[in-house]
LOKOL-28769 format. One record per residue (C-alpha): residue number from 1; x, y, z; chain. Coordinates in nm, 2 decimals, m for minus. Layout:
BEGIN
NUM,X,Y,Z,A
...
This chain:
BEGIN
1,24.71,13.19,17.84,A
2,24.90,13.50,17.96,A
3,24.87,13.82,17.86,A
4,25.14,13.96,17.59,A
5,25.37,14.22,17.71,A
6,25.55,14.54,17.57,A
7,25.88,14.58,17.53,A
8,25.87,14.73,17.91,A
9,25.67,14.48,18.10,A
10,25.51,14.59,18.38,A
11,25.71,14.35,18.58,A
12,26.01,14.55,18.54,A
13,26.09,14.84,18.68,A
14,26.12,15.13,18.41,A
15,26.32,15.48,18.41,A
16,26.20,15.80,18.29,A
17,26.09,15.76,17.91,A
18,26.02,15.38,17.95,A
19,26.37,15.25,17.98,A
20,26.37,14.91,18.14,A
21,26.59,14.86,18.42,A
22,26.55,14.54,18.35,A
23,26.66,14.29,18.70,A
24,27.00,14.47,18.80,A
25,27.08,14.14,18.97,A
26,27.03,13.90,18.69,A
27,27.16,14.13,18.47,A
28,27.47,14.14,18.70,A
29,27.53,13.77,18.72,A
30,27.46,13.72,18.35,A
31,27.76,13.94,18.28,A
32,27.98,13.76,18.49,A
33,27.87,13.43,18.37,A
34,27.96,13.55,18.06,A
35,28.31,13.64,18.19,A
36,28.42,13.33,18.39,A
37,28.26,13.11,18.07,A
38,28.39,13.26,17.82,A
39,28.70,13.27,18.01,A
40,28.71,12.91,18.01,A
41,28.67,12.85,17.62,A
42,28.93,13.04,17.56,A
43,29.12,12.98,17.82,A
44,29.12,12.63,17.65,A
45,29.13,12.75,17.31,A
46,29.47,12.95,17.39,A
47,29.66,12.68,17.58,A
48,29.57,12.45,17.28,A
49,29.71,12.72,17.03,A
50,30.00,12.75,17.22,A
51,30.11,12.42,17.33,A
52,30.00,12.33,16.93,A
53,30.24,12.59,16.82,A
54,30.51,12.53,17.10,A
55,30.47,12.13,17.24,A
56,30.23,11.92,17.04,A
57,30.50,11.86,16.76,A
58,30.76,11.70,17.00,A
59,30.47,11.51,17.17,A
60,30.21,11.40,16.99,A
61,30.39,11.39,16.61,A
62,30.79,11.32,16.73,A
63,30.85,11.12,16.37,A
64,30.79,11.39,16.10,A
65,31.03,11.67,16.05,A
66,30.98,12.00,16.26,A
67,30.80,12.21,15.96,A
68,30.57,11.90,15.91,A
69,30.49,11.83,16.25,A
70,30.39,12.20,16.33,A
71,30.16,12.19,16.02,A
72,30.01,11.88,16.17,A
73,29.96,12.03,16.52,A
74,29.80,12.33,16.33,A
75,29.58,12.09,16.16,A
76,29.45,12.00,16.47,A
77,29.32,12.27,16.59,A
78,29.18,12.33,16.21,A
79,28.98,11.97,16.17,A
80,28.73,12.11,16.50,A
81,28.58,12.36,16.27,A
82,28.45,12.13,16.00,A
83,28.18,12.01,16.32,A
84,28.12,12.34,16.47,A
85,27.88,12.45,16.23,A
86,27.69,12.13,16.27,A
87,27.73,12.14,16.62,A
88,27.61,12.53,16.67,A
89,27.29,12.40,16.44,A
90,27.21,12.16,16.70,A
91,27.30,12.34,17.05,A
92,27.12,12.66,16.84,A
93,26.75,12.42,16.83,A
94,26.76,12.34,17.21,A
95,26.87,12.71,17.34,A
96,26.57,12.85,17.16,A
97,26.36,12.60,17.23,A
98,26.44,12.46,17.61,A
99,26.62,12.76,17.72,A
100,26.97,12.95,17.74,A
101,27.04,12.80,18.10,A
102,27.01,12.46,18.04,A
103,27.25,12.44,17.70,A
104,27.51,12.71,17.83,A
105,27.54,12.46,18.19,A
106,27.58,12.16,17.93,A
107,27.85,12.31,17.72,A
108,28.02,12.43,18.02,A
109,28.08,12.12,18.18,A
110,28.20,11.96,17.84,A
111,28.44,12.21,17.75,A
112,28.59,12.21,18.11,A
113,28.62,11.80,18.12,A
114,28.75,11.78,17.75,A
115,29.01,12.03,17.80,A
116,29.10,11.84,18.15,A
117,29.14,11.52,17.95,A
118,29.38,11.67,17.67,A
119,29.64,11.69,17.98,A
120,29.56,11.33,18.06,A
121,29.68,11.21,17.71,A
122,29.96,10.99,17.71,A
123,30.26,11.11,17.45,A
124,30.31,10.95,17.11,A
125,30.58,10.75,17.26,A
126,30.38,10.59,17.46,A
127,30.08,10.48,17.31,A
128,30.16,10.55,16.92,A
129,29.96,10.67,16.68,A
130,29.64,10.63,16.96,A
131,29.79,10.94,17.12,A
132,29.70,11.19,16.80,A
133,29.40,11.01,16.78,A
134,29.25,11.11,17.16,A
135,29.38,11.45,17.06,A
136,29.18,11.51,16.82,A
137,28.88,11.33,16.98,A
138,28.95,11.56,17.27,A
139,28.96,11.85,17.04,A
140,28.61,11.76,16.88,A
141,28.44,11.80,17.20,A
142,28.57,12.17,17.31,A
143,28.44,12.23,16.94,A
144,28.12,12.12,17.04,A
145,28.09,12.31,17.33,A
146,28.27,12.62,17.16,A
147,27.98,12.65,16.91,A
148,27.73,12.70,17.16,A
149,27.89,12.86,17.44,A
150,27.98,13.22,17.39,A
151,27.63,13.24,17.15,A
152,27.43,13.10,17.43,A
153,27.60,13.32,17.68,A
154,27.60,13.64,17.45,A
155,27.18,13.62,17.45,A
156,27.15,13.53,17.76,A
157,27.32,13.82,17.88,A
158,27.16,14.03,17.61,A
159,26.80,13.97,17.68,A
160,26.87,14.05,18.02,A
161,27.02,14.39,17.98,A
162,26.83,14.70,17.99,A
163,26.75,14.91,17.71,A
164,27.05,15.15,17.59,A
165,27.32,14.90,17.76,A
166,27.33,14.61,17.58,A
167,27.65,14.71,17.42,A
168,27.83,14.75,17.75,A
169,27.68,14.44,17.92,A
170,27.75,14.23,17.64,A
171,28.10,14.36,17.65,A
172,28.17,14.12,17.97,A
173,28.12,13.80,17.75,A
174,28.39,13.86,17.52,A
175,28.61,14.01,17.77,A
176,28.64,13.68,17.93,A
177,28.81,13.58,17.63,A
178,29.11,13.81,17.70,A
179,29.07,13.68,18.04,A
180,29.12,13.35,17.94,A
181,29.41,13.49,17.65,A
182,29.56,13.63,17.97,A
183,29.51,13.33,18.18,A
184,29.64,13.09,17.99,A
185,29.93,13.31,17.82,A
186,30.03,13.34,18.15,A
187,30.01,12.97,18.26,A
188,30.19,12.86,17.98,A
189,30.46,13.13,18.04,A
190,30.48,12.97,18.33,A
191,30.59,12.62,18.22,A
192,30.72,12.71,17.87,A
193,31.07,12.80,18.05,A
194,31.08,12.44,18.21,A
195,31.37,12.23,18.11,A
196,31.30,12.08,17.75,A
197,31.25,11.71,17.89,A
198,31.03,11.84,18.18,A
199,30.82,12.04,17.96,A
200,30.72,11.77,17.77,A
201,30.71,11.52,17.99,A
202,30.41,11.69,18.24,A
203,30.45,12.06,18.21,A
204,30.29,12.14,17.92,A
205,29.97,11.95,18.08,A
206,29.98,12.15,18.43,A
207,29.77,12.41,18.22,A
208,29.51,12.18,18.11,A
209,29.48,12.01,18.46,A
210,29.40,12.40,18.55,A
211,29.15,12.46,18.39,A
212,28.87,12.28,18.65,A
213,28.92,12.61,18.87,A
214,28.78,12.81,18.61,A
215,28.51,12.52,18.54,A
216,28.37,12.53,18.87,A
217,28.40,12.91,18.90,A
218,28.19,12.94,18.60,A
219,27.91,12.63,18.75,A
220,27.85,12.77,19.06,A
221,27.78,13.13,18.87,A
222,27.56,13.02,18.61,A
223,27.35,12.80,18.81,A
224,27.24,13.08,18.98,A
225,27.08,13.30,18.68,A
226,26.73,13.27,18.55,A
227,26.62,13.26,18.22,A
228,26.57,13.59,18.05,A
229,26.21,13.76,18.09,A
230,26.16,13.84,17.69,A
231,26.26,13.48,17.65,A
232,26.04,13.33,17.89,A
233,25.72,13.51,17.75,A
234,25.78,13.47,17.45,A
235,25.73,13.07,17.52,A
236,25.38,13.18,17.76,A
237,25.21,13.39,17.53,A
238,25.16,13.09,17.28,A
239,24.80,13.03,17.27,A
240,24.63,12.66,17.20,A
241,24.61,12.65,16.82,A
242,24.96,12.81,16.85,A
243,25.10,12.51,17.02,A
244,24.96,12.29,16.80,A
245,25.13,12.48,16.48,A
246,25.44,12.53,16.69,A
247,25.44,12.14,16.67,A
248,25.43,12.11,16.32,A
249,25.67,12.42,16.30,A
250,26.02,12.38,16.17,A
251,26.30,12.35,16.43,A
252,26.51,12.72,16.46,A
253,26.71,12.65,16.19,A
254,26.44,12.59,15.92,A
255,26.25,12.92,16.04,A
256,26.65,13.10,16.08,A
257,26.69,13.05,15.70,A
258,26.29,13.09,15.63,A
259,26.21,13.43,15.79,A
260,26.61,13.59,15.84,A
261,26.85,13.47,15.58,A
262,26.96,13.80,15.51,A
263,27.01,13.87,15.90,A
264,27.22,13.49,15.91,A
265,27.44,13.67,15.58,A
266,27.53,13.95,15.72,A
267,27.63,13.80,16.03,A
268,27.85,13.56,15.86,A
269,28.01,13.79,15.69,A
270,28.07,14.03,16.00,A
271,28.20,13.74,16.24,A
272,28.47,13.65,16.00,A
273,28.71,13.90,16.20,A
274,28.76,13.62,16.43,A
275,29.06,13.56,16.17,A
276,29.20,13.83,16.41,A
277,29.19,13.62,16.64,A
278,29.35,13.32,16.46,A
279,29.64,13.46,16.25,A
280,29.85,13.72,16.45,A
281,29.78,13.51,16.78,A
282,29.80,13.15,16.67,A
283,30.01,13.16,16.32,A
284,30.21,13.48,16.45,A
285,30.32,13.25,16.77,A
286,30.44,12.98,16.56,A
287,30.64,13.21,16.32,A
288,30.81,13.39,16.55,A
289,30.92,13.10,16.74,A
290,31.00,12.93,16.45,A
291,31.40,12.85,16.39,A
292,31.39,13.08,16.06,A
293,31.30,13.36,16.26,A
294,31.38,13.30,16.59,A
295,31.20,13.52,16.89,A
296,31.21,13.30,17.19,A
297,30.88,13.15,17.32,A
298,30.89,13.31,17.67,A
299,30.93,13.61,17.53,A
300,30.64,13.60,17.26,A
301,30.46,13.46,17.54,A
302,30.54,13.75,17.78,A
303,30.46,14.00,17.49,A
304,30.07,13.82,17.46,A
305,30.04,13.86,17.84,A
306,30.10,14.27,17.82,A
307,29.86,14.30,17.49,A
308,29.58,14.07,17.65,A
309,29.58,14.30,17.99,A
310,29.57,14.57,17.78,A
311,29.27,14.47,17.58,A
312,29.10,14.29,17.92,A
313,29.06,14.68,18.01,A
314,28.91,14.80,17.67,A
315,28.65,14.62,17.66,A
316,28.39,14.76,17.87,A
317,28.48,15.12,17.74,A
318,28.45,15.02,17.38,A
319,28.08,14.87,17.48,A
320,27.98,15.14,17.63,A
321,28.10,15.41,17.34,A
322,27.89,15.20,17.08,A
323,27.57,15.23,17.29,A
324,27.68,15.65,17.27,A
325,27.76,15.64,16.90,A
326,27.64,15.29,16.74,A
327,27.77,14.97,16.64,A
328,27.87,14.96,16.32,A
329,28.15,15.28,16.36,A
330,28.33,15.09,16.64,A
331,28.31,14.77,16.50,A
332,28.41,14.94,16.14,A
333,28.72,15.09,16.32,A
334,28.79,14.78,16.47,A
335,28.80,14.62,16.16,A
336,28.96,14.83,15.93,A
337,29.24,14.90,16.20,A
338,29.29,14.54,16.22,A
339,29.38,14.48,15.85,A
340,29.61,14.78,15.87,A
341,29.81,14.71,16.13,A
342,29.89,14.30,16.06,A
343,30.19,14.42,15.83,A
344,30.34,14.64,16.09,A
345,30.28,14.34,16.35,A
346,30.47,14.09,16.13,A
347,30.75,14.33,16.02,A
348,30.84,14.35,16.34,A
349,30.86,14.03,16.43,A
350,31.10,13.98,16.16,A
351,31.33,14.30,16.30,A
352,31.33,14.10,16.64,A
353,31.32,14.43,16.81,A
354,31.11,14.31,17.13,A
355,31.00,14.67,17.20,A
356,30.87,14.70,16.83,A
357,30.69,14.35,16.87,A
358,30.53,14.44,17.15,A
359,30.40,14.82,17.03,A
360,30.29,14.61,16.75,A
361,30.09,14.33,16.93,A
362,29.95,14.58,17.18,A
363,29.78,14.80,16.90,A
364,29.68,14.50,16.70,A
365,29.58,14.25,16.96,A
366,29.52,14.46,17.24,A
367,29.36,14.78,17.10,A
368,29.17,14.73,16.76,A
369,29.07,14.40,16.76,A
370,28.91,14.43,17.08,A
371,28.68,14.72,16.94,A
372,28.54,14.44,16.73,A
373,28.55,14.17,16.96,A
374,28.36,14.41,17.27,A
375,28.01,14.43,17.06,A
376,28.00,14.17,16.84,A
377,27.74,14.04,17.08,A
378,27.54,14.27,17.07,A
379,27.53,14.40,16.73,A
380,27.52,14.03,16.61,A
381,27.18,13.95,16.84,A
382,27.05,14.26,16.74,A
383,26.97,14.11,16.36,A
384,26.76,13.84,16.50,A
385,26.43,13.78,16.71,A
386,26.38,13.65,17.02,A
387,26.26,13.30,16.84,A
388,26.58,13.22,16.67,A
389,26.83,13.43,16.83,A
390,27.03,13.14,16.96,A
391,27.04,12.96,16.68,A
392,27.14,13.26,16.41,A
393,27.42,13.35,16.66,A
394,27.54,13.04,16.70,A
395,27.54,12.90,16.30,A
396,27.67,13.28,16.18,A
397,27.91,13.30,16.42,A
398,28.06,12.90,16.37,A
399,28.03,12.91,16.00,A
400,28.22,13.22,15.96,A
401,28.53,13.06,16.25,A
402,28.49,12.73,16.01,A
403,28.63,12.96,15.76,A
404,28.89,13.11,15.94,A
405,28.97,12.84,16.15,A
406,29.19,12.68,15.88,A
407,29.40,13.03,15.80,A
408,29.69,12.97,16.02,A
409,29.73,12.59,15.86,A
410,29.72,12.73,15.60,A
411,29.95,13.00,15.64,A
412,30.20,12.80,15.80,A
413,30.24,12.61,15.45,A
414,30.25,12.86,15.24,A
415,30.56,13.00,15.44,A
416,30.72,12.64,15.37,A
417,31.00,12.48,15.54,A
418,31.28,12.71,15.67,A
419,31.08,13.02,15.53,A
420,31.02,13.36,15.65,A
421,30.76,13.45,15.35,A
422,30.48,13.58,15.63,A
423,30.27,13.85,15.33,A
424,30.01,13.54,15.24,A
425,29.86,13.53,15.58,A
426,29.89,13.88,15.62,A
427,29.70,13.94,15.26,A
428,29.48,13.65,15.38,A
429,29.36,13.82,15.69,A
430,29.30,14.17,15.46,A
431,29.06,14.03,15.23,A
432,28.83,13.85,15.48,A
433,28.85,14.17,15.69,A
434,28.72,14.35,15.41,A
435,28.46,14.11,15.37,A
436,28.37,14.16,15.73,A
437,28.35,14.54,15.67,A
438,28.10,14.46,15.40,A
439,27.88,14.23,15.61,A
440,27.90,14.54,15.89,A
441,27.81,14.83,15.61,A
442,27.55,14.59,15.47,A
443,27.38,14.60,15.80,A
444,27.12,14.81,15.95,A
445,27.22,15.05,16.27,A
446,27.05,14.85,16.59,A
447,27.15,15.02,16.86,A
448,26.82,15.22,16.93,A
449,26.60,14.98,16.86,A
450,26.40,14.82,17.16,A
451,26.49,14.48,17.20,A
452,26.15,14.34,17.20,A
453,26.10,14.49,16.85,A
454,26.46,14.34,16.68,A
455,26.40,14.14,16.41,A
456,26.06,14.23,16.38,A
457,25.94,14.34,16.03,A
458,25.85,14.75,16.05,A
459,25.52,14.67,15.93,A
460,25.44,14.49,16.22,A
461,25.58,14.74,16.45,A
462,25.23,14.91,16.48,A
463,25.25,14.93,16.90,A
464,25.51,14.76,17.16,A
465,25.27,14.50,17.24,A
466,25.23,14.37,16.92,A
467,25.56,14.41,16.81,A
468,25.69,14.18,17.13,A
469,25.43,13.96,17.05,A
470,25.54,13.96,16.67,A
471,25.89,13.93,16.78,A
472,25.82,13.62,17.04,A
């Protein structure tokens, strides 16, 4: 039986005033496994959006009218979210229980072969009705992987940063998903001013087919990382009559909703600002390029490019400022900022003043959504324990995107055929960020706390020891 440890082990070197440096290497090639993976779901995630928004209607549902067929390529992306949860309850069990590495290399290799396979998919008028069928299938699969990828990655990389970074370190894992905005903005730029009959024939796939450079980018990384110290102990310092209970012990989930409910609610409630991420990027493509509004798709697509470099910048700098001044006022800012700034962002899509659209989509997209986006990581791993870490991430984060997930399907029908009636999703968006703002005000101010002692009751905080011991 080893020997519990503090919060500082004594296999770590510490600073002045027992800071843990924790491994500068590890902690190094966590962060950019975090990048390059995170880069890859949503490089996926945005070349789906946009060939759903742009392509999918001509290709995989030709025989309904143009409004109907974007509501069903909408739909598509929608339907994944109804298994995430599920899925994230699942991939949440194993992380905590075999280990981050092992889940994060199998969701990486799914997402990167089902997103390779949607480009493989033969059009609706070649194989019928089978065609929206594989889609989805396809689709089903990067869900799986989504709901246990950028959790698994987020406490990986977490539990290896030192004490008083985790906010910037953590910051890398979401950047990758402007990366991967960026990336695949650009790649679909790229194709999206092909000739109509080329573009639909194999350009809109070229993307797709891309995507196994980022795949074994991300492989090769994250084979090379070891499995976080706090984690590792946490699984050693179980005695005999320990393992035997552990046996008999609920899976993660059960002792999630058991010992932390109240942690799993307020995380819900704060990581329902991905709608950010769903309505102006997603819904706001489609109605601008829509025929009742009219903004060309290269353009919009340009106009994404500049806000997603933008925001790719931000995010270490808005990590690092919440590990100066907390969580909860960046993320607040974020949030609240966010809900503003969706009715300038759609007024000027309907002036179809460029510059104004992209002023608009720079603030909103690139600037205060990314305030929220840089630490959710850490200030959503920083409600649980070590023991069900994973897990909470994973089912908060997945429940509160199953919820979102349908907004710009929704949306897109209340604006109805030939409309231009764009307030409902904007309202939409306002109310669940204010929800989020309530989940982030109901929640306590983590930054300080060691991370050996989060989610450990104060009572049981009597000395570091104990409280990693409590907390593994």
């Amino acid at each position: 039986m080893s020997t519990p440890v503090s919060a500082t082990s004594s296999s770590s070197p510490t600073a002045p005033g027992g800071t843990s440096l924790a491994n500068p290497q590890q902690v190094r090639r966590a962060a950019f496994a975090g990048v390059t993976g995170t880069a890859l779901e949503y490089y996926e995630f945005y070349i789906y959006g946009s060939a759903a928004a742009l392509v999918f209607p001509q290709v995989f549902f030709p025989g309904s009218n143009p409004f109907i067929a974007t509501l069903l390529s909408l739909a598509s992306i929608a339907v994944v979210y109804v298994v995430r949860p599920i899925a994230a309850a699942v991939l949440g069990h194993f992380g905590d229980r075999v280990g981050r590495k092992k889940l994060l290399l199998f969701t990486l290799v799914l997402m990167g072969a089902s997103t390779f396979l949607v480009g493989c998919i033969p059009s609706y008028d070649s194989i019928g009705v089978w065609a929206p069928i594989l889609l989805v299938v396809m689709r089903v699969l990067q869900g799986i992987s989504v709901a246990g990828e950028q959790s698994g990655s987020s406490a990986l990389t977490f539990e290896h940063a030192p004490e008083g970074r985790r906010g910037f370190f953590t910051s890398f894992t979401p950047m990758g998903s402007s990366g991967g905005f960026l990336l695949a903005t650009a790649a679909f730029a790229g194709v999206a001013s092909l000739p109509k009959d080329l573009l639909y024939s194999w350009g809109w796939r070229v993307p797709f087919w891309a995507s196994v450079v980022l795949l074994l980018a991300a492989f090769i990384v994250r084979r090379r990382i070891v499995e976080p110290e706090i984690f590792v102990e946490g699984h050693e310092n179980i005695n005999h009559e320990d393992q035997k209970s552990a046996k008999r012990e609920a899976s993660p989930v059960v002792t999630l909703f058991r010992t932390q409910p109240k942690a799993l609610g307020r995380v819900v409630l704060m990581a329902l600002f991905s709608i950010i991420f769903t309505i102006p990027p997603i819904f706001g493509l489609a109605f601008a390029t829509s025929p009742a509004v009219g903004v060309a798709k290269d353009q919009m697509l340009w106009i994404s490019v500049v806000q997603f470099a933008v925001a790719f910048c931000l995010y270490p700098f808005f990590g690092k400022l919440s590990d100066r001044i907390g969580r909860k006022p960046v993320f607040l800012t974020g949030v609240i900022g966010s809900a503003v700034l969706v009715f300038p962002f759609f007024l000027a899509i309907m002036s179809g003043d460029l510059l104004m659209i992209l002023l608009a989509s720079v603030a909103l997209n690139g600037v205060f959504a990314i305030a929220c986006n840089a630490i959710f990581p850490s200030l959503f791993a920083e409600q649980y324990s070590v023991k069900c870490r994973y897990t909470g991430l994973a089912i908060g984060t997945q429940v509160a995107t199953a919820i979102t997930g349908f907004m710009p399907t929704i949306g897109w029908a209340l604006v109805g055929e030939g409309g231009t009636n764009w307030l409902p999703a904007a309202l939409m968006m306002t109310v669940i960020c204010g929800l989020c703002a309530l989940g982030v005000l109901l929640s306590p101010e983590t930054y300080r706390t060691p991370t050996a002692l989060l989610g450990v009751p104060a009572g049981k905080r009597t000395t570091d020891k104990e409280g990693a011991r409590a907390a593994a």
